[in-house]
C-alpha positions as CSV (number, residue, x, y, z in Angstrom):
1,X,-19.4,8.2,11.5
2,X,-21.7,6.8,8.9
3,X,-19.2,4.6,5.8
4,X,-21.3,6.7,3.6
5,X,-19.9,10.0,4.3
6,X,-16.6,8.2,2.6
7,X,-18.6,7.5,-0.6
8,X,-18.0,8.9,-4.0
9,X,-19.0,7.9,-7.6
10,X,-15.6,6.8,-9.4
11,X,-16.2,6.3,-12.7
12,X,-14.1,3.4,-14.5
13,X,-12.6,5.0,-16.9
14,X,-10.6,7.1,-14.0
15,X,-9.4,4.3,-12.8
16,X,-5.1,4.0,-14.1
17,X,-4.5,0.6,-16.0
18,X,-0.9,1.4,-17.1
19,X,1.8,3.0,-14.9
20,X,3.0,6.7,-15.9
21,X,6.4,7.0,-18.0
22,X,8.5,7.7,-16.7
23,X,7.5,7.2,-13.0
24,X,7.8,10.5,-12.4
25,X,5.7,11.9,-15.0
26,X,2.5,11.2,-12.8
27,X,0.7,14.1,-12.3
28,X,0.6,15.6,-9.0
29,X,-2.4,17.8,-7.4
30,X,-0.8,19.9,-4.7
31,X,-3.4,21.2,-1.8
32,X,-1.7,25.0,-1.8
33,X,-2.6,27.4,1.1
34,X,-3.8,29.5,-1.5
35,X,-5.8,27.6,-4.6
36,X,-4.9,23.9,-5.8
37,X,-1.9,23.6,-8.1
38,X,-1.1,20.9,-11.1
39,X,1.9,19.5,-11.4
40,X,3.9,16.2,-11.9
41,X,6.3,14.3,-9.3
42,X,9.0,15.4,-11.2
43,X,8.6,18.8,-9.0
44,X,8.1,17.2,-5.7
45,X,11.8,18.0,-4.4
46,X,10.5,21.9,-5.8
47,X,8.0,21.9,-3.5
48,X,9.2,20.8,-0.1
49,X,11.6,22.3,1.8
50,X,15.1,22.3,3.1
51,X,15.3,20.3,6.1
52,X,12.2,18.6,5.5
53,X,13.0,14.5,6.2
54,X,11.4,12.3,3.5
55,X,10.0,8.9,4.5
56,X,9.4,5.8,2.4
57,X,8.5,2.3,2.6
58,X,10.9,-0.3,1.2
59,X,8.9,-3.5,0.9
60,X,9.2,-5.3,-2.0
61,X,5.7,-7.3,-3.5
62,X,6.4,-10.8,-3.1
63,X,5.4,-12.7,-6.6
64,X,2.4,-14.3,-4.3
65,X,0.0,-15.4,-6.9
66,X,-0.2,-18.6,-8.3
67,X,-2.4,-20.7,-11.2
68,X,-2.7,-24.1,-9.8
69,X,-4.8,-27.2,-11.1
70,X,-6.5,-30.1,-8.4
71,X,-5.9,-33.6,-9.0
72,X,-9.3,-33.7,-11.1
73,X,-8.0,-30.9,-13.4
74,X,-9.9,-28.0,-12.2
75,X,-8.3,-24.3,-12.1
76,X,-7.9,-22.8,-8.6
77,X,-5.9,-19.4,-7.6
78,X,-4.3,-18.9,-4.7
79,X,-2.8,-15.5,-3.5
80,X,-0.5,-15.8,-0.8
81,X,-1.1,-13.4,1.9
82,X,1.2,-13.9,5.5
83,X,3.6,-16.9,6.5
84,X,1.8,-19.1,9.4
85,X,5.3,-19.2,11.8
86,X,6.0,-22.7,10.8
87,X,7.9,-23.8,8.0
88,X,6.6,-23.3,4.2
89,X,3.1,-22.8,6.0
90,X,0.9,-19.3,4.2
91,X,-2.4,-18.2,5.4
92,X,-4.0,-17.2,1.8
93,X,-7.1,-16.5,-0.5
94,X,-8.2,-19.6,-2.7
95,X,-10.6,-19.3,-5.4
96,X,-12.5,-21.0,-5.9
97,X,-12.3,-22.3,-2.3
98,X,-15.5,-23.8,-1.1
99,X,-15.0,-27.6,-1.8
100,X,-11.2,-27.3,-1.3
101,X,-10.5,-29.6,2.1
102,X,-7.8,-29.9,4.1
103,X,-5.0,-32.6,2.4
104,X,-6.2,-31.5,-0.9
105,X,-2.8,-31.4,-3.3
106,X,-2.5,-28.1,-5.7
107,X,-0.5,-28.9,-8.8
108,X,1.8,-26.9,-10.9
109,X,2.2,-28.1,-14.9
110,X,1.5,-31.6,-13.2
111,X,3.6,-31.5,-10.5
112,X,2.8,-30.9,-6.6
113,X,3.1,-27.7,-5.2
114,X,1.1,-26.7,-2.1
115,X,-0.9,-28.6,0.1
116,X,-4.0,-27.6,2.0
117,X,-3.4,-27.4,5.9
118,X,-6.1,-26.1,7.9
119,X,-9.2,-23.7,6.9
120,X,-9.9,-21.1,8.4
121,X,-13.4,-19.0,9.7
122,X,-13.4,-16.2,7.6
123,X,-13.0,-19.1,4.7
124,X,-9.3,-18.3,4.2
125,X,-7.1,-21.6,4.0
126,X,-3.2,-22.4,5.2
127,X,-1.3,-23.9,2.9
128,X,2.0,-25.7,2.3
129,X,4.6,-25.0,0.2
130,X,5.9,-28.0,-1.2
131,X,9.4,-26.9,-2.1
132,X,11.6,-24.0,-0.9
133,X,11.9,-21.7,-3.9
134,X,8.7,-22.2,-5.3
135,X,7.6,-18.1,-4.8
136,X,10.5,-17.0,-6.5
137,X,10.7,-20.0,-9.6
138,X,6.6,-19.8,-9.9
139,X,5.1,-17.0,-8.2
140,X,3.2,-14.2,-10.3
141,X,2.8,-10.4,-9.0
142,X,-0.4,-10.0,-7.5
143,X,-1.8,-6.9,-9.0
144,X,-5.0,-5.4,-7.9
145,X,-8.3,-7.0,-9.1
146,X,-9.3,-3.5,-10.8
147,X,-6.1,-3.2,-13.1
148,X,-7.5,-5.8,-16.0
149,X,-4.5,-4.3,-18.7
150,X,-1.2,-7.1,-18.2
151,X,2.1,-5.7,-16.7
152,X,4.4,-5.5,-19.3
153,X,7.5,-5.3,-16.8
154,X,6.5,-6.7,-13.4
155,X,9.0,-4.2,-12.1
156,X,6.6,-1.5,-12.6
157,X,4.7,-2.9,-9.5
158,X,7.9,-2.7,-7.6
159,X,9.4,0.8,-6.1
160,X,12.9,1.6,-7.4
161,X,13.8,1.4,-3.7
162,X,12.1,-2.0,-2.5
163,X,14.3,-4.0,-0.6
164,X,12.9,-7.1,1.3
165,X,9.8,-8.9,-0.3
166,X,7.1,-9.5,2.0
167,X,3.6,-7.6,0.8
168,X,1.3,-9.0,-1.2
169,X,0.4,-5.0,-2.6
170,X,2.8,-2.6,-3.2
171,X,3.2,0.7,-1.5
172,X,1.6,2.0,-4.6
173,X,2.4,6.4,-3.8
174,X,6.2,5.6,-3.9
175,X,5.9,4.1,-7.6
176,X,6.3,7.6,-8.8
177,X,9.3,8.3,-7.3
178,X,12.8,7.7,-9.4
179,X,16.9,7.8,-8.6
180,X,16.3,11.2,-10.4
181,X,13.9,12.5,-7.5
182,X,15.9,11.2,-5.2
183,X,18.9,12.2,-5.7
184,X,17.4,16.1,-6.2
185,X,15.5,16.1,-2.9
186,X,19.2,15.5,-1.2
187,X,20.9,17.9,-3.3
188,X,18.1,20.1,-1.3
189,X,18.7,19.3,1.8
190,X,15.7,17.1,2.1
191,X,16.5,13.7,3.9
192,X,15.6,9.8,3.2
193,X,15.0,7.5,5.5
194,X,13.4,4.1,4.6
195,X,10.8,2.0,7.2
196,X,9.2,-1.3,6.1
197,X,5.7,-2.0,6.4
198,X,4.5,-5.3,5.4
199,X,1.3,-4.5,3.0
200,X,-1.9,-6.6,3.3
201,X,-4.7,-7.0,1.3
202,X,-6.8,-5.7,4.1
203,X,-5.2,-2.3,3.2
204,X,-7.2,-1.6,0.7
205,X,-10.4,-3.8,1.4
206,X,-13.3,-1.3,1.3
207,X,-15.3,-0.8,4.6
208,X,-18.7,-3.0,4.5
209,X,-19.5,-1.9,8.2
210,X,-22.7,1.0,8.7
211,X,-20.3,3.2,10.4
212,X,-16.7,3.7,10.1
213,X,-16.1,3.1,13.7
214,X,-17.5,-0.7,13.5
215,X,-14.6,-1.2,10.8
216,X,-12.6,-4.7,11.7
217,X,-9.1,-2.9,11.0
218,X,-6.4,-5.4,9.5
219,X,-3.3,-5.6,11.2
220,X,0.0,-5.3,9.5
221,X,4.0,-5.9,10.3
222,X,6.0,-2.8,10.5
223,X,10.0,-2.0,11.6
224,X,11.8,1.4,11.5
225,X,15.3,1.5,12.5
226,X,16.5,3.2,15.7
227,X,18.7,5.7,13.9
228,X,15.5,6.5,11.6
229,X,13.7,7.1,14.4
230,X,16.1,9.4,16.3
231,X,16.4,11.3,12.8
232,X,12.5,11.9,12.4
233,X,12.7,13.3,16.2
234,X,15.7,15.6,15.7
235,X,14.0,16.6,12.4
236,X,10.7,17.3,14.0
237,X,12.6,19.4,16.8
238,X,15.0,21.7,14.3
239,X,11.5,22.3,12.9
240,X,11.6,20.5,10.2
241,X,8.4,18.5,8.3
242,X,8.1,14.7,8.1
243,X,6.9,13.6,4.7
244,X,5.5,10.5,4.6
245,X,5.2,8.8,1.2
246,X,2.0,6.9,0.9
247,X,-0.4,6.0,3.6
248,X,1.7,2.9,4.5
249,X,4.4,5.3,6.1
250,X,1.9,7.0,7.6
251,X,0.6,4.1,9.4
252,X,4.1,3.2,9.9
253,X,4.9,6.0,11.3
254,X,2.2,6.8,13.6
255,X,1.7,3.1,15.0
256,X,5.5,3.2,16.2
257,X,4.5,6.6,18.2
258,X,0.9,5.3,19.8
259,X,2.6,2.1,20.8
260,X,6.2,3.2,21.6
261,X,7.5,1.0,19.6
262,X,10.1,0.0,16.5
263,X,8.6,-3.0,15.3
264,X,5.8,-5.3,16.1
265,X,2.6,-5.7,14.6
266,X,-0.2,-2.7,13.9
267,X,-3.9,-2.7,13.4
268,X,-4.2,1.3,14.0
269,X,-7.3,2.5,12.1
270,X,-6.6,6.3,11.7
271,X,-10.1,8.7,11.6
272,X,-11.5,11.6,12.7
273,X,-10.1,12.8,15.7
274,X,-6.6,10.8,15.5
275,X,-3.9,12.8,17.4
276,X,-1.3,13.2,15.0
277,X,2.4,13.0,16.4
278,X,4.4,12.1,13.4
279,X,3.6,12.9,10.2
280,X,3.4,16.7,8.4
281,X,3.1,16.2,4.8
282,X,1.8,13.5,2.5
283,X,2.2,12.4,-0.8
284,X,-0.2,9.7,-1.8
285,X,-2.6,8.5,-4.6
286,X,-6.5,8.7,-5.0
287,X,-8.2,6.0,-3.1
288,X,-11.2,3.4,-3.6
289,X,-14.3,4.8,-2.2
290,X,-15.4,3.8,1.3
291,X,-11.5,2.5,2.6
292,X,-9.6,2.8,5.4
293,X,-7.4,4.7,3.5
294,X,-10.0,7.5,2.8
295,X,-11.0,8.1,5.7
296,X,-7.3,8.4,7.1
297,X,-7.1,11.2,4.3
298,X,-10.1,12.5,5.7
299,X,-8.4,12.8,9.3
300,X,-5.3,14.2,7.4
301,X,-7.0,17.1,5.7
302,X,-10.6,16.9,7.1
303,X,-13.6,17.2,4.5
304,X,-11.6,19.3,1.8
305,X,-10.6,15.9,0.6
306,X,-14.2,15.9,-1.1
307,X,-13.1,19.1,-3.2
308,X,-9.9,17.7,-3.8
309,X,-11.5,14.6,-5.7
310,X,-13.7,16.2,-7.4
311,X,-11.5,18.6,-8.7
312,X,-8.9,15.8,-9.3
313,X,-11.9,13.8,-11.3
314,X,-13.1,17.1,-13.3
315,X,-9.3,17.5,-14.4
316,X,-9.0,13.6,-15.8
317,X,-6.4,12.5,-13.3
318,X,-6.4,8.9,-13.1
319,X,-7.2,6.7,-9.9
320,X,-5.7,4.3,-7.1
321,X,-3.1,1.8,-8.0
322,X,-1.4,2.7,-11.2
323,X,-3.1,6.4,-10.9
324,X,-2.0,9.7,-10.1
325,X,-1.2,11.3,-6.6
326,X,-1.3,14.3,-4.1
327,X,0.4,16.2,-2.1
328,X,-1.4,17.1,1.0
329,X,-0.2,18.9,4.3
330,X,-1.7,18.4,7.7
C-alpha cells in the first residue's frame, strides 16, 4: 500500500486549538447505514444500544515536559517519553540535542535536575532524574506541537476518568466524554469497563515510509483486567457490541486478542486486511494525514473514511487533538 493513499490536504484553520465546552459539546459525525448524521457527544448514549459494553482508556498524561537551561545558560527541552527500568532513568526527546553529551547537567531556575546518561541511535538521550518528585513539582503537560493556543486548565488534556499517569499524549477521543455521559450510558444498559494503554509519541508520528507496510510501528505498554476481559467476551457472546473509545482501545483491545494476552508490551500496526476479533464500534477524532492511526480507520471502515473527511471538512468540524470526533461501526 502506497503512504499516499493516506494523504489528504488539512487545512490549518481545521485544526482545534481549544477544547469544546463542555466536553461533551463536541460535535459528533455519525457514519449511519443510511446517510451521515450530525450530532454532538452529548447523544452518544442515544445512539448505541442496550447491552452494548463501552471501553475506555484510563491513562493519565504525565506532566513530561520540561524547560531546562545548560551550565552555559542555553535553553534546552526535554519531553520525557518511557522510564529506562532503573531508577529515575527516562529515555526522552531533547531539543536542541546535537551537542548535548553524556554527563551534561540540565538545570532548573539554577538548580540541578537531570543528568544526561547515555545517547541513543535514533538521537534520543536517557536521562536522570535528579530528585524523586521532580515530574510532579516541575513537569509541564506535553501538548501536541500543532495546538500553539496555551491550556488554560491543564485538566482539559486529562480525561475525567484518567487514573494512573504514564503517557506522554492523551487518549485524546475520550476527552469528550463527561460523568453526565457516563452515568446515562449505564442508565441504558450500556456497560464501562476501563483498560490502560500507555500512549507514546510514536502514536501519532506520521508515516515517512513509501508504503504503509515498510512503517517502523512504535510499541506501547497495555493491561486490561481479567474480569474486563471475561466481560468483553460474555458481551460479544449475548450479542452485544464492543465500543472502543479512541484508537488506543482499539489497539488495546485487539493486541490482547492477537497475542493472548492481558498485559505486556504491543507494536500491532492495524491495516488493510487486519482480522478483527474485538472491536464493533468506534468513537474517535479526525487524524493527521498519513498516520498509523488513519490507516487503522481505513481497515475499520475501508475507503469511505475519505467521504467521511471530506464531508467532515466541508461542514467545519475541527481536527485531531482538541477537535471533533466520529462515530464509526465496523
Amino acid at each position: 500500500m502506497d503512504t499516499s493513499l493516506f494523504d489528504y490536504e488539512l487545512p490549518e484553520s481545521a485544526i482545534g486549538q481549544t477544547p469544546a465546552e463542555p466536553r461533551d459539546s463536541a460535535r459528533l459525525l455519525v457514519d449511519g447505514s443510511d446517510e451521515i448524521l450530525h450530532r454532538t457527544v452529548a447523544d452518544l448514549p442515544d445512539l448505541l444500544q442496550s447491552g452494548d459494553l463501552v471501553v475506555v482508556n484510563d491513562t493519565k498524561v504525565l506532566p513530561a515536559r520540561f524547560h531546562l537551561h545548560k551550565p552555559t545558560g542555553g535553553a534546552v527541552e526535554v519531553l520525557l517519553l518511557e522510564p529506562t527500568g532503573k531508577h529515575r532513568e527516562w529515555r526522552c526527546l531533547v531539543r536542541p540535542g546535537k551537542r548535548l553529551r553524556v554527563g551534561t547537567v540540565l538545570e532548573l531556575s539554577g538548580e540541578p535536575a537531570m543528568e544526561i546518561v547515555d545517547a541513543l541511535d535514533d538521537g534520543r538521550r536517557v536521562v536522570r532524574l535528579l530528585s524523586d518528585d521532580l515530574i510532579e513539582a516541575s513537569g509541564e503537560v506535553p501538548l501536541p506541537p500543532y495546538i500553539t493556543e496555551p491550556l488554560a486548565d491543564p485538566d482539559r488534556y486529562q480525561t475525567v476518568y484518567a487514573n494512573d499517569p504514564g503517557s506522554v499524549a492523551a487518549p485524546t477521543a475520550g476527552l469528550h466524554l463527561t460523568d453526565d455521559v457516563l452515568a446515562r450510558l449505564a442508565g441504558r444498559g450500556i456497560g464501562l469497563e476501563r483498560i490502560e494503554l500507555r500512549v507514546g509519541l510514536g502514536t501519532f508520528r506520521p508515516i515517512s515510509a513509501e508504503s504503509v507496510l515498510d512503517h517502523d510501528m512504535h510499541t506501547e505498554t497495555f493491561r486490561i483486567d481479567p474480569p474486563t476481559w471475561e466481560r468483553i467476551r460474555e458481551t460479544k457472546e449475548a450479542g452485544g457490541r464492543i465500543v472502543a473509545i479512541g484508537t488506543t482501545t482499539v489497539r488495546t483491545l485487539e493486541s490482547a486478542a492477537a497475542l493472548d494476552a492481558l498485559e505486556g508490551e504491543t507494536s500491532l500496526f492495524i491495516h488493510r486486511g487486519f482480522d478483527w476479533q474485538v472491536v464493533d464500534v468506534l468513537l474517535t477524532n479526525f487524524h493527521v494525514p498519513r498516520s498509523s492511526l488513519l490507516v487503522m480507520i481505513d481497515a475499520f471502515v475501508g475507503e469511505r473514511w475519505r467521504d467521511l473527511y471530506r464531508t467532515a471538512l466541508d461542514e467545519n468540524y475541527r481536527f485531531l487533538s482538541f477537535g471533533d470526533a466520529m462515530l464509526l461501526e465496523r
